[in-house]
C-alpha angles and dihedrals in degrees: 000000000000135000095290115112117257124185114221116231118208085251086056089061104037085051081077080210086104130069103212101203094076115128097237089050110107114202121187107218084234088060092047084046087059091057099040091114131051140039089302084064100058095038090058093030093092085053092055089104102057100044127128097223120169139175113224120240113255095235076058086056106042087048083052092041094048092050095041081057087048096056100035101248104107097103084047096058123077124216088266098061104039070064094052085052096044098045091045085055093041094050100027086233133154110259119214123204149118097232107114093197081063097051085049093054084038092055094048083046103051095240115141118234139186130184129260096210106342135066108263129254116278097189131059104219122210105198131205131181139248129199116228091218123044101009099240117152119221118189088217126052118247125173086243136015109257092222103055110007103239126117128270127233127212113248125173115264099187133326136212120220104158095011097280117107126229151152112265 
């Protein structure tokens, strides 16, 4: 990889193919905070030092947060990657991950991606969501439909594969 910035994703780190001590490796603490147990831990643990860890500006995250709203991923994306987002955005820098929510809100946002251990997504999703009770379709996520109380299920509204939106 050249000299280009890159934010490392949890799934970057766990793919064991990226030293993450690299210099133009961004890491949100979050996403540190994501790997702090377990076998990954101690074998980065000695690079703790030298890496390059960041915490995005919150004019990065409400514009992540605001997109992630937009395309219907909020509830699917952790703390740490709404950082990853924000800090790709902030530093117009290359995220790398296999999460596929993330590469969705990276898409509506502009930020490049590329994937950790898995082909990257072709297609930017727009979710709604569907009650599995009574049916009903809501635009925004919520735990439980307020009609009917049970819970609602992500299904896929539109999506965009050459810049042009339709139904699948």
């Amino acid at each position: 990889m050249s000299s280009a910035l890159y934010v490392l994703d949890t799934s970057a780190i766990l793919s064991r193919k990226i030293n993450p001590g690299s210099r133009n490796f961004i890491i949100p603490s979050s996403v540190m905070g994501e790997i702090s147990l377990g076998r990954i831990a101690r074998n980065i643990q000695w690079l703790q030092e030298d890496l390059n860890i960041r915490e995005p500006g919150a004019k990065f995250l409400e514009e992540t947060s605001k997109a992630a709203m937009e395309s219907g991923d909020f509830n699917k994306l952790s703390r740490a990657d709404m950082d990853v987002l924000a800090l790709a955005l902030e530093f117009k820098a290359t995220i790398i991950t296999d999460d596929f929510a993330i590469e969705n809100v990276a898409s509506k946002l502009g930020i490049s991606f590329i994937g950790a251990d898995l082909k990257e997504i072709s297609k930017v999703i727009k979710w709604n969501f569907r009650c599995t009770g009574c049916g009903r379709r809501f635009s925004k996520f919520s735990k439980d439909c307020p009609v009917c109380g049970h819970s609602l299920r992500r299904t896929v509204k539109s999506y965009n594969e050459s810049g042009n939106e339709s139904r699948p």
